[in-house]
Backbone as JSON Lines, residues from 0, in Angstrom:
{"i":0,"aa":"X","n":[-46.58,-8.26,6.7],"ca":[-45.16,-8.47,6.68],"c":[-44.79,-9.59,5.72]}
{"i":1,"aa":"X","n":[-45.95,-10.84,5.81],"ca":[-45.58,-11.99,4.74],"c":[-45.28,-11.07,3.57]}
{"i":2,"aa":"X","n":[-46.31,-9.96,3.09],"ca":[-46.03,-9.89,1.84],"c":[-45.05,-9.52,1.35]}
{"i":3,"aa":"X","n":[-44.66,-8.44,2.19],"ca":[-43.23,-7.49,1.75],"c":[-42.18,-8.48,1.3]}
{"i":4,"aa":"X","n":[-42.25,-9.93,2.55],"ca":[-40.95,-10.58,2.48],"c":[-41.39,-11.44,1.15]}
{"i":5,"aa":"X","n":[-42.47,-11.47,0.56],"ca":[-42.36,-12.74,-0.59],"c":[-41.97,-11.31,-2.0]}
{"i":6,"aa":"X","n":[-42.26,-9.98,-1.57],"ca":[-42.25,-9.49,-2.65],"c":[-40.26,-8.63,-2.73]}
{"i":7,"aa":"X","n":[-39.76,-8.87,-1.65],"ca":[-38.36,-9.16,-1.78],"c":[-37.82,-10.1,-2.2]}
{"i":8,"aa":"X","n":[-38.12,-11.51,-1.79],"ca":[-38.02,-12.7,-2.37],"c":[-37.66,-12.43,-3.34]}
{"i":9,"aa":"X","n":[-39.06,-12.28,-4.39],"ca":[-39.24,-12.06,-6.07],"c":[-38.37,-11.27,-6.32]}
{"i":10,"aa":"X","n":[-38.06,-10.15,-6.05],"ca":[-36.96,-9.1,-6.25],"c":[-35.67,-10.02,-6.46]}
{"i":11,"aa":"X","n":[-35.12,-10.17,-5.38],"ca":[-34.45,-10.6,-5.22],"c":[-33.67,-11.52,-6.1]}
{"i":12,"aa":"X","n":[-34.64,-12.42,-6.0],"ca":[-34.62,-14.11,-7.15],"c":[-34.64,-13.28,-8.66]}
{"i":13,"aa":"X","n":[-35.08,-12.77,-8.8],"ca":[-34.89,-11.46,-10.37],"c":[-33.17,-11.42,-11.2]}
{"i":14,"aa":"X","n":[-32.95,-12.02,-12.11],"ca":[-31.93,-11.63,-12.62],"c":[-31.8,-10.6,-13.43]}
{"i":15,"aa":"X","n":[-31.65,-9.51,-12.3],"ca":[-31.97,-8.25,-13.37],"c":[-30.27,-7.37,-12.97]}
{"i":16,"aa":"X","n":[-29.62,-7.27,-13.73],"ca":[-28.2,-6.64,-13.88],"c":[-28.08,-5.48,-13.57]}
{"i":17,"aa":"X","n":[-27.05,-5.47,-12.73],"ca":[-26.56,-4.15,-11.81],"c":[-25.46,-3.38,-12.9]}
{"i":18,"aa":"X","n":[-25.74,-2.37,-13.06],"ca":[-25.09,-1.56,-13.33],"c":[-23.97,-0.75,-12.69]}
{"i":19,"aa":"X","n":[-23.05,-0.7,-12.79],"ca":[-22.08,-0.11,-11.85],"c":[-21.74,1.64,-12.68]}
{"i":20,"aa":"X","n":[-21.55,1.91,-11.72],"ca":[-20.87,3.54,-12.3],"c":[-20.23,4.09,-13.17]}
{"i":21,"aa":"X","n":[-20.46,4.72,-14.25],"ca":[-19.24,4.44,-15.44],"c":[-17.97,5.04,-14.82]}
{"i":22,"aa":"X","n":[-17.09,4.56,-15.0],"ca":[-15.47,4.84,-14.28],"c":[-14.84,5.75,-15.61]}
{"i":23,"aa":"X","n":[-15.55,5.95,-16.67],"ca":[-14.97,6.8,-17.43],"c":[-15.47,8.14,-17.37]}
{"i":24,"aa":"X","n":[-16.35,8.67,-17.04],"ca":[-16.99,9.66,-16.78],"c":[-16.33,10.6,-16.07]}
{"i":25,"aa":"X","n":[-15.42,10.76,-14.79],"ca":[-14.68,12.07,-14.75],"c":[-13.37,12.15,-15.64]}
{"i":26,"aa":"X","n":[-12.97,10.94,-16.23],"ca":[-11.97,10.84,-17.27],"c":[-12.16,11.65,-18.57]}
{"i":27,"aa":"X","n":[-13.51,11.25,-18.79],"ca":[-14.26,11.89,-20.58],"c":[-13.86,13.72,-19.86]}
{"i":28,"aa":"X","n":[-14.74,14.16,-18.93],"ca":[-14.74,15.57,-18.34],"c":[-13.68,16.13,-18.56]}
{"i":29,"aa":"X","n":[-12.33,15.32,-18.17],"ca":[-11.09,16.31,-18.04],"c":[-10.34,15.86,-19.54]}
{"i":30,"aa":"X","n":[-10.87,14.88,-19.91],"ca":[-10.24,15.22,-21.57],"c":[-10.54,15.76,-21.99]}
{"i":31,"aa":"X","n":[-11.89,16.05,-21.99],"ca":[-13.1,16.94,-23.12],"c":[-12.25,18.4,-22.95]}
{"i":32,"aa":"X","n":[-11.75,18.76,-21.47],"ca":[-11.87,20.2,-21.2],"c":[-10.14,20.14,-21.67]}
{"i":33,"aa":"X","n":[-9.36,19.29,-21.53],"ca":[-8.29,19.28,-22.3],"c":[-7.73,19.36,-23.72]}
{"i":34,"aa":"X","n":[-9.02,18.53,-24.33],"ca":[-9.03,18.9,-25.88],"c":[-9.76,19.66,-26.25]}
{"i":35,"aa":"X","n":[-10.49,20.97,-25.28],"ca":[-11.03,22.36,-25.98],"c":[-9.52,23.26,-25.5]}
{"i":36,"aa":"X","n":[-8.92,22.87,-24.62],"ca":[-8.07,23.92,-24.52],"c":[-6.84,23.57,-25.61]}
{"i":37,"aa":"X","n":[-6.8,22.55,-25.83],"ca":[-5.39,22.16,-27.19],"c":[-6.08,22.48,-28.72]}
{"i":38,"aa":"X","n":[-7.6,23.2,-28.39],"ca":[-8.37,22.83,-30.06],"c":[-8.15,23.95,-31.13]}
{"i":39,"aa":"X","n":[-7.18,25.28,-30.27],"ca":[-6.6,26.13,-31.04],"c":[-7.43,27.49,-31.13]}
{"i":40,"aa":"X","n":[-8.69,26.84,-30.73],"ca":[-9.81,28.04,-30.75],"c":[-9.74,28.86,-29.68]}
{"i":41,"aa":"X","n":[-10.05,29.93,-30.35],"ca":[-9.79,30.95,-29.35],"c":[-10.94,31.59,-27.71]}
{"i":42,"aa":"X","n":[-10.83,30.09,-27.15],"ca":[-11.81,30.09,-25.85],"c":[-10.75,29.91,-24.38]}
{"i":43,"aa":"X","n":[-11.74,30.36,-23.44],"ca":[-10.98,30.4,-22.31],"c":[-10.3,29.16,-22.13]}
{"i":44,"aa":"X","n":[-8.91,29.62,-21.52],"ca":[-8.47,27.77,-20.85],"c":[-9.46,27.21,-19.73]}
{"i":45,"aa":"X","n":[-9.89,26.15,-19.89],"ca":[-10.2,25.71,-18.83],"c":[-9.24,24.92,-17.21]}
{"i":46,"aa":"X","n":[-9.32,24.88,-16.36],"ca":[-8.69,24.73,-15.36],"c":[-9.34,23.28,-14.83]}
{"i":47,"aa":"X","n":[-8.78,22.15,-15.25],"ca":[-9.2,20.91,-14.86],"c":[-9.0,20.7,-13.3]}
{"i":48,"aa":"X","n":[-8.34,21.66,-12.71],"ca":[-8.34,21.67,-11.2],"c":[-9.06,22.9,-10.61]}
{"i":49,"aa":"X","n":[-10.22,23.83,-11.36],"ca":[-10.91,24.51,-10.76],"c":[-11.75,23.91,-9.38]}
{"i":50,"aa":"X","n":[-11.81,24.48,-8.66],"ca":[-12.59,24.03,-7.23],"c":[-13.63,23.1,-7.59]}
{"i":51,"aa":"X","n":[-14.67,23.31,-8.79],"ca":[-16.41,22.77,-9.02],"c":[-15.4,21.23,-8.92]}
{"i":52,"aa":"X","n":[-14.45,21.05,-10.27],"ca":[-14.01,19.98,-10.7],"c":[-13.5,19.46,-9.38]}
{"i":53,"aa":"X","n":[-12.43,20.01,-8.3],"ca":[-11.83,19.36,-7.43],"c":[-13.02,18.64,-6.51]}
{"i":54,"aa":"X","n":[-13.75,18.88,-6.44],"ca":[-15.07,18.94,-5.56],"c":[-16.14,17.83,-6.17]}
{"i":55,"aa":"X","n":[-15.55,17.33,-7.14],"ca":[-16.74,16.44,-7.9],"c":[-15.99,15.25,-8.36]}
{"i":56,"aa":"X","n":[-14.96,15.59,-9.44],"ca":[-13.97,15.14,-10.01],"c":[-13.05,13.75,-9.3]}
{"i":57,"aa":"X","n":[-12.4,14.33,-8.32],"ca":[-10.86,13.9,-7.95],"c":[-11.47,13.34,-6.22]}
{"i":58,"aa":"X","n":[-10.59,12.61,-5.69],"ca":[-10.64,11.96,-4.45],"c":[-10.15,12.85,-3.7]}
{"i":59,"aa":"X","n":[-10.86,12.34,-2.11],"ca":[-10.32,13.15,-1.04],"c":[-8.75,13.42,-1.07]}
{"i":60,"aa":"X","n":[-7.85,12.18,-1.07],"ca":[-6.64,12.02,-0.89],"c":[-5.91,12.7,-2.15]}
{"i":61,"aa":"X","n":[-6.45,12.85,-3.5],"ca":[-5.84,13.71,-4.35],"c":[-6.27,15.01,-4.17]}
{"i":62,"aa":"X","n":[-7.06,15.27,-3.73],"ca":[-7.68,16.99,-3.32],"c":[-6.55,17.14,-2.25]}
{"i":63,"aa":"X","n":[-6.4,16.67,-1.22],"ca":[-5.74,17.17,-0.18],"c":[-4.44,17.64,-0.53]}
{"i":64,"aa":"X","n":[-3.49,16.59,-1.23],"ca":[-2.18,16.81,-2.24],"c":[-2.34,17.92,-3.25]}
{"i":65,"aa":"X","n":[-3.28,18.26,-3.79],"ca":[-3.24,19.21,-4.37],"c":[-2.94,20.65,-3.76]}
{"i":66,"aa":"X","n":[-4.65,20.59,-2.73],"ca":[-4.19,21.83,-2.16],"c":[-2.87,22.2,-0.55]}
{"i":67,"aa":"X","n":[-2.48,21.06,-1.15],"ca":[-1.07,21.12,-0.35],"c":[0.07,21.75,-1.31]}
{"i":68,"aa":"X","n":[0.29,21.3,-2.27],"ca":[0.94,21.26,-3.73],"c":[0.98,23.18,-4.04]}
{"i":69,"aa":"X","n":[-0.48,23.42,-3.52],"ca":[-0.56,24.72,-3.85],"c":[-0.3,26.08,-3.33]}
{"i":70,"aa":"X","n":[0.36,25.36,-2.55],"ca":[0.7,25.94,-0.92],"c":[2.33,26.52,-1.03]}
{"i":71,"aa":"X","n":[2.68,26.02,-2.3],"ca":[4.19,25.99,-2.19],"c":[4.19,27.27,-3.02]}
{"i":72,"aa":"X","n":[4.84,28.37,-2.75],"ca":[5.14,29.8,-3.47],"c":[5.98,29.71,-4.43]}
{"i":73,"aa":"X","n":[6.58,28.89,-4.6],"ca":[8.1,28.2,-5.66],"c":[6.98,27.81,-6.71]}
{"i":74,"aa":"X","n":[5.83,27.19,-7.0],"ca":[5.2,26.34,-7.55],"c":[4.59,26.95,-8.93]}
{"i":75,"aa":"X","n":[3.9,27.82,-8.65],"ca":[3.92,28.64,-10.28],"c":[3.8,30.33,-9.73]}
{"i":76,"aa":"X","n":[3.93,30.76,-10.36],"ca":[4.52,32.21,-10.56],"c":[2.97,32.74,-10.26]}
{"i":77,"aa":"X","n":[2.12,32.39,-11.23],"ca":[0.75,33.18,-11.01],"c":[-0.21,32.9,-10.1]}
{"i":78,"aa":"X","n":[0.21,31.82,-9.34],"ca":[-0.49,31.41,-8.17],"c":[-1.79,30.82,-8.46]}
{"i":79,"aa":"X","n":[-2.0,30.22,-9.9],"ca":[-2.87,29.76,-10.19],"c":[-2.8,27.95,-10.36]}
{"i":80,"aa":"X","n":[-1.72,27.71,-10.57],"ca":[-1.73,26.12,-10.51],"c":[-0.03,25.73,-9.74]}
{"i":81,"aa":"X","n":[0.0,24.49,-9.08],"ca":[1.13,24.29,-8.9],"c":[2.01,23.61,-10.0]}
{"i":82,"aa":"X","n":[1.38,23.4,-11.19],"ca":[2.21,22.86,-12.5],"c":[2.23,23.97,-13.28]}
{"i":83,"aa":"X","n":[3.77,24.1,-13.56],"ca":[4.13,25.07,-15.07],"c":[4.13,23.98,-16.51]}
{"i":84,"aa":"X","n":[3.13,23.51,-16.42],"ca":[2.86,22.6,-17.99],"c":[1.39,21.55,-17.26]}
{"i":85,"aa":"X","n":[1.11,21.41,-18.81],"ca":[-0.17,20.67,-18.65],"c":[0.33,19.29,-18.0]}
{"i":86,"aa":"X","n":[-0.58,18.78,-17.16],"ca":[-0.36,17.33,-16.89],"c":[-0.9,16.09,-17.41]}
{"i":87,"aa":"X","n":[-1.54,16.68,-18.44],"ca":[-2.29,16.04,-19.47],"c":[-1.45,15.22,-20.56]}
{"i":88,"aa":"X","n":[-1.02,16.31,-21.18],"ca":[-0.16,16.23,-22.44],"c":[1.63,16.14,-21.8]}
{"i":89,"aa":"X","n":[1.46,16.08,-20.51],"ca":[3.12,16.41,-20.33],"c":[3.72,17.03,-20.77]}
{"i":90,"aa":"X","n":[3.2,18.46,-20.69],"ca":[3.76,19.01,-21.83],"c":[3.57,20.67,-21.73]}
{"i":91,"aa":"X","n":[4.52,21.72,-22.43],"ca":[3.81,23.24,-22.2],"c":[3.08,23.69,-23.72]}
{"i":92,"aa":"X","n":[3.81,22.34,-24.49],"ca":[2.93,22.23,-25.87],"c":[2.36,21.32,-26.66]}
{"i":93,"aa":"X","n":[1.45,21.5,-26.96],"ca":[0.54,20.27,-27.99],"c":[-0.03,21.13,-28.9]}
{"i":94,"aa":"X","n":[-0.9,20.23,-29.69],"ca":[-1.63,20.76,-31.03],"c":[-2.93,19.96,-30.66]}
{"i":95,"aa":"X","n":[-3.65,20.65,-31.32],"ca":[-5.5,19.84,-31.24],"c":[-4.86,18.63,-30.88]}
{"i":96,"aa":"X","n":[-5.87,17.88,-29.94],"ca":[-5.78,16.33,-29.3],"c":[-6.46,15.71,-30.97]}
{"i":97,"aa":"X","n":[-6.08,14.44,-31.06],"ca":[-6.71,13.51,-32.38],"c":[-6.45,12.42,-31.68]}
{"i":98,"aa":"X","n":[-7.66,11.76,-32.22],"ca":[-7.93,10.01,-32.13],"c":[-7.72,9.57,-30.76]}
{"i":99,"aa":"X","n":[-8.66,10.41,-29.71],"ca":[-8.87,9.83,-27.86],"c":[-9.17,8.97,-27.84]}
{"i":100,"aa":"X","n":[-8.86,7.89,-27.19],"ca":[-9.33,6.65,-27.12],"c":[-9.08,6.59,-25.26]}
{"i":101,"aa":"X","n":[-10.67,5.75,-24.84],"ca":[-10.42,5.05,-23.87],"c":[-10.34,3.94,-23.75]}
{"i":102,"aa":"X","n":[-9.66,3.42,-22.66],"ca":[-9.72,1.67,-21.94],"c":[-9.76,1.06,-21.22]}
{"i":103,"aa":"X","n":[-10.76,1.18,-20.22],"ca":[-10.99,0.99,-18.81],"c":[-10.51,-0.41,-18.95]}
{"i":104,"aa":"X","n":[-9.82,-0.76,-18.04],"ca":[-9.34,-1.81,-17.63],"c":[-9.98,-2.28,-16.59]}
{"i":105,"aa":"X","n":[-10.04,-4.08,-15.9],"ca":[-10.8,-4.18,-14.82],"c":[-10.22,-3.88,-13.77]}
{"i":106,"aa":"X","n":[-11.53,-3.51,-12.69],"ca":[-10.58,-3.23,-11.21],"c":[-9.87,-3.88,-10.65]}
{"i":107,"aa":"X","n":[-8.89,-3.73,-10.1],"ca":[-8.11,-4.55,-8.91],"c":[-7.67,-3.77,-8.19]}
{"i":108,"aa":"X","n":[-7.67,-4.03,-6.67],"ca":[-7.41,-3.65,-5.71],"c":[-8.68,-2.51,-5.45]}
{"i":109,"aa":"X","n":[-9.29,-2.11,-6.07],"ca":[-10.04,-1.35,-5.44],"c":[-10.15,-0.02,-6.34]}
{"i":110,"aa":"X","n":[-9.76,-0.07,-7.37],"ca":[-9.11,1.23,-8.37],"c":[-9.62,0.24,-9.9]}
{"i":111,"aa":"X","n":[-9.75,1.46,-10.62],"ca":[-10.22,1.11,-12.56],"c":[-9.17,1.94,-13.1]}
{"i":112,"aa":"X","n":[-8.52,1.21,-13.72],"ca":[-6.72,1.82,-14.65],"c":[-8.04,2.45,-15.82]}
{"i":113,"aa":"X","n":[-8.05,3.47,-16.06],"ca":[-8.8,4.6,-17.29],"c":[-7.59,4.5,-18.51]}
{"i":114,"aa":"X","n":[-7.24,3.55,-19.39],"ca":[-6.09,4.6,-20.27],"c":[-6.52,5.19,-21.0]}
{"i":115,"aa":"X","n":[-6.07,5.98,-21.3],"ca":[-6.71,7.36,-22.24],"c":[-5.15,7.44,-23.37]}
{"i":116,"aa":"X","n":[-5.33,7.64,-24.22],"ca":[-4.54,7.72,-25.9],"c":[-4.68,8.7,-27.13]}
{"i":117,"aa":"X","n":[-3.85,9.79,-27.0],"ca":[-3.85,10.34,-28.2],"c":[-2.75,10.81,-28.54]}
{"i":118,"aa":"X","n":[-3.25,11.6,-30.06],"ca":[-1.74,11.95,-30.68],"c":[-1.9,13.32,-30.54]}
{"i":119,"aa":"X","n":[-0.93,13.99,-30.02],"ca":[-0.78,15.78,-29.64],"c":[0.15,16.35,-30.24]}
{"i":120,"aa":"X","n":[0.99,15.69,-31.08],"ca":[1.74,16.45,-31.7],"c":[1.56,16.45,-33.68]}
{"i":121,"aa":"X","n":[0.45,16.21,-34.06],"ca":[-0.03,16.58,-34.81],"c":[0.31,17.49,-36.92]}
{"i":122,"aa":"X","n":[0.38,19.15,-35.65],"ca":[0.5,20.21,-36.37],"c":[2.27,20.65,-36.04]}
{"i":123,"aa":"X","n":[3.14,19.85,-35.27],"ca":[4.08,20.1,-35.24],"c":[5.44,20.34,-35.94]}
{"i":124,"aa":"X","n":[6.02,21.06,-36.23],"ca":[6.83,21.1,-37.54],"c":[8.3,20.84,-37.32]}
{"i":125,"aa":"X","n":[9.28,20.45,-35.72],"ca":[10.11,20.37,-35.16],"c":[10.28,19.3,-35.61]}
{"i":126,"aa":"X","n":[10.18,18.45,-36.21],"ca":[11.02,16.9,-36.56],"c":[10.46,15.31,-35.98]}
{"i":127,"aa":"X","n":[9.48,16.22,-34.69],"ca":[9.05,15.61,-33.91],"c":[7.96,14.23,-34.35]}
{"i":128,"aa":"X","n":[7.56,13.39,-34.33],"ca":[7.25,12.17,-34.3],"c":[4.82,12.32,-34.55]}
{"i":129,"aa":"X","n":[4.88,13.14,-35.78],"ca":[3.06,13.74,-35.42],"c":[2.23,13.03,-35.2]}
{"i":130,"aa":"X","n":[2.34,11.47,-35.39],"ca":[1.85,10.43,-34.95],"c":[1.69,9.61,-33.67]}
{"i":131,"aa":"X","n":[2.61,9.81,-32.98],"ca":[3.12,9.06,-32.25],"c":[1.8,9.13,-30.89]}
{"i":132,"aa":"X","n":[2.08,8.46,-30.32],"ca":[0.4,8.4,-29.35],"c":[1.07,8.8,-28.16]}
{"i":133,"aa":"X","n":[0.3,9.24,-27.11],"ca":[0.69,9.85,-25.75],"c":[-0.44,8.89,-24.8]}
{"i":134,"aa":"X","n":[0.32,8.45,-23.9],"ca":[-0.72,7.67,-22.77],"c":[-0.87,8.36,-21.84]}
{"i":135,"aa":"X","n":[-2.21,8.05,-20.91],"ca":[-2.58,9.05,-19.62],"c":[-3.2,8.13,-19.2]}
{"i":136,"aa":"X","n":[-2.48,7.39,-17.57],"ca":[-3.58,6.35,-16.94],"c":[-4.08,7.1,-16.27]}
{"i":137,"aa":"X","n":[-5.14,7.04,-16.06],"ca":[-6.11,7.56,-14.7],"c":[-6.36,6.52,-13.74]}
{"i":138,"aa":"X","n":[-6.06,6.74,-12.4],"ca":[-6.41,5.39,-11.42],"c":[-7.81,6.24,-10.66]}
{"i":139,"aa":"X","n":[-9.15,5.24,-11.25],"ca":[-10.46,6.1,-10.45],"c":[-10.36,5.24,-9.43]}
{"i":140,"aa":"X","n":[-11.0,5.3,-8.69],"ca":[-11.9,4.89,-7.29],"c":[-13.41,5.35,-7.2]}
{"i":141,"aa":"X","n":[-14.22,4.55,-6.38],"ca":[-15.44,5.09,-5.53],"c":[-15.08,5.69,-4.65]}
{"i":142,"aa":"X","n":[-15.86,6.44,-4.31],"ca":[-16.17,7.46,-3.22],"c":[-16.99,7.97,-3.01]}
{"i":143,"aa":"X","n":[-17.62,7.79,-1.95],"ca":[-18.75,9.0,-1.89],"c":[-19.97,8.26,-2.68]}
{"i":144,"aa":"X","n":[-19.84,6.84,-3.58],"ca":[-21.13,6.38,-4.21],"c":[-20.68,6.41,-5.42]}
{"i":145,"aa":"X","n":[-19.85,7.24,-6.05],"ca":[-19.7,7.74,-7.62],"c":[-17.86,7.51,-7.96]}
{"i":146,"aa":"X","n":[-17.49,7.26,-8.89],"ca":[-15.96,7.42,-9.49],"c":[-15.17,8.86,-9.36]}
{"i":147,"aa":"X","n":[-13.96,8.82,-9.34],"ca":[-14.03,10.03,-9.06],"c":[-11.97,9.52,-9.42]}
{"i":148,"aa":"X","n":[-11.37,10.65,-9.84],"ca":[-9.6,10.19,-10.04],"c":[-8.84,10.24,-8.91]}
{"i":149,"aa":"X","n":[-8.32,9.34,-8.49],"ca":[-7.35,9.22,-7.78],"c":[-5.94,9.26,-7.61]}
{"i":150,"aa":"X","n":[-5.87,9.42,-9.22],"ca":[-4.1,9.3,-9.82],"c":[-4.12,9.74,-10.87]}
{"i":151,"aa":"X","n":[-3.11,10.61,-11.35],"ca":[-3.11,10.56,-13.19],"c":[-1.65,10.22,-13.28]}
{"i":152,"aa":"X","n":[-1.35,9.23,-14.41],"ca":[0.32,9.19,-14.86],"c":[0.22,8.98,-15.87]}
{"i":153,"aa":"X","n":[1.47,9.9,-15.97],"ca":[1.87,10.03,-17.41],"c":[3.2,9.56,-17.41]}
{"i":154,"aa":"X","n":[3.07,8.9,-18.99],"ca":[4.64,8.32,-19.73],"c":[5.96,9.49,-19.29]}
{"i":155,"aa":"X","n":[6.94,8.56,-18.65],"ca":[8.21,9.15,-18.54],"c":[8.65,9.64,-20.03]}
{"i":156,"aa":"X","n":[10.12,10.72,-19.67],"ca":[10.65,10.68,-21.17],"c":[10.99,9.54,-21.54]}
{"i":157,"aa":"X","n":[11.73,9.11,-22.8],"ca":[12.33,7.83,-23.06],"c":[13.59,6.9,-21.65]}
{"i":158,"aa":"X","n":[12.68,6.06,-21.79],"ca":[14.15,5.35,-20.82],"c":[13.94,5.88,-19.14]}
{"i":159,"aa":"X","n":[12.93,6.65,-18.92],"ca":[12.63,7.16,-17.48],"c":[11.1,6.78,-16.86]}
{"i":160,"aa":"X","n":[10.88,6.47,-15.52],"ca":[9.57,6.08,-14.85],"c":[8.3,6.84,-15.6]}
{"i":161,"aa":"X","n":[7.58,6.13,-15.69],"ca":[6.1,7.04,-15.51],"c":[5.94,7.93,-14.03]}
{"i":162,"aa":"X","n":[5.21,9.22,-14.63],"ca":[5.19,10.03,-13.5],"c":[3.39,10.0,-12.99]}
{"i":163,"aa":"X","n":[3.75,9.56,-11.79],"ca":[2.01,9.98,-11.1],"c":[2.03,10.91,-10.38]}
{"i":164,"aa":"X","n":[1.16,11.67,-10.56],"ca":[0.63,13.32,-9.98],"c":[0.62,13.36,-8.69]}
{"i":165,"aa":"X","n":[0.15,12.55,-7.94],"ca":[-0.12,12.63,-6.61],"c":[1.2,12.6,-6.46]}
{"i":166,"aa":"X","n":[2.47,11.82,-6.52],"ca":[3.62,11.88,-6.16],"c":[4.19,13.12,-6.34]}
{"i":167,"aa":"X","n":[3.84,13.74,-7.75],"ca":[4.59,15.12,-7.82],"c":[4.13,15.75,-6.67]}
{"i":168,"aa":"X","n":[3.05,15.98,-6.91],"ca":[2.47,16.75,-5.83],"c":[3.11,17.17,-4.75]}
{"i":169,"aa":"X","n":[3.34,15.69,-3.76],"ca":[3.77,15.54,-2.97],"c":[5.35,16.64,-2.93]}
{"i":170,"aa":"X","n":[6.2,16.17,-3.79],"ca":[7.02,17.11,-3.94],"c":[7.19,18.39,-3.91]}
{"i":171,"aa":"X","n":[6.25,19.04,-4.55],"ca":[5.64,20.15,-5.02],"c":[5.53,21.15,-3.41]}
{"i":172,"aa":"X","n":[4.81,20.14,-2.81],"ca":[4.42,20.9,-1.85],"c":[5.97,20.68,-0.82]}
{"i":173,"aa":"X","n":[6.71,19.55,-0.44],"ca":[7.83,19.84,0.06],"c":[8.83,20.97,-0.34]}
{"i":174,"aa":"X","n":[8.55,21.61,-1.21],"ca":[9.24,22.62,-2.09],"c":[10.38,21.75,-3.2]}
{"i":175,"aa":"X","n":[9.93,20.98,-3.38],"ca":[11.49,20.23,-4.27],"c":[11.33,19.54,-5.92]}
């Protein structure tokens, strides 16, 4: 038993650096699958709220809102998502994603702010602004041992709140 405890000791006394979880990692996932579906090519959409993803991805408390969200018959027509537009891009249109950038911010409270940054309007020919950058915070959490999203918001229009998902949601599923 001495030994175990002198060879914890040593362990122990070891300044050897903990690694924590990368908090960008279900963030990279649902951009990646966001900027194959904006990349013009002609591949399936992917469904950043398919079950594998809800199940790996997203927190208990955003899973539950969801499939509450989805519950509502008002919510999309094909019964495949409760959003009629991406919640990504805010949007029912974009062009190839350019220049993603992340920025994990430090935790507080218990949550890692993910911002995520790009320009989606690109290839646009409406007058519209092709530069202009689009923000997407992601609020992760632990759970379960691993990161996982707990929030996504996106930039209001001009002059209006940022919108977080779980709140729509919430709506969504009240029917409103």
């Amino acid at each position: 038993m001495k030994k175990i405890s002198l060879v914890f000791a040593a362990l122990v006394g070891l300044n050897v650096p903990v690694f924590a979880a990368d908090v960008t990692a279900p963030v990279k996932e649902i951009m990646d699958a966001t900027t194959k579906n904006w990349s013009g090519a002609d591949a399936e959409w992917q469904d950043i709220f398919d079950p594998s993803r809800l199940a790996t991805l997203y927190s208990k408390d955003f899973v539950s809102k969801y499939q509450l969200a989805v519950q509502n018959p008002a919510a999309d027509e094909d019964g495949i998502s409760p959003f009629d537009y991406d919640v990504i891009v805010n949007g029912e249109d974009a062009c190839p994603l350019q220049d993603v950038t992340y920025d994990p911010k430090p935790a507080a409270n218990g949550a890692t702010e993910v911002v995520v940054t790009f320009k989606k309007s690109t290839c646009m020919d409406d007058g519209t602004d092709k530069n202009a950058l689009t923000t997407v915070k992601f609020e992760v959490i632990e759970e379960g041992g691993k990161p996982v999203i707990d929030d996504i918001i996106t930039e209001g229009d001009p002059g209006q709140p940022a919108n977080a998902l779980k709140a729509t949601m919430v709506q969504i599923a009240k029917g409103q």
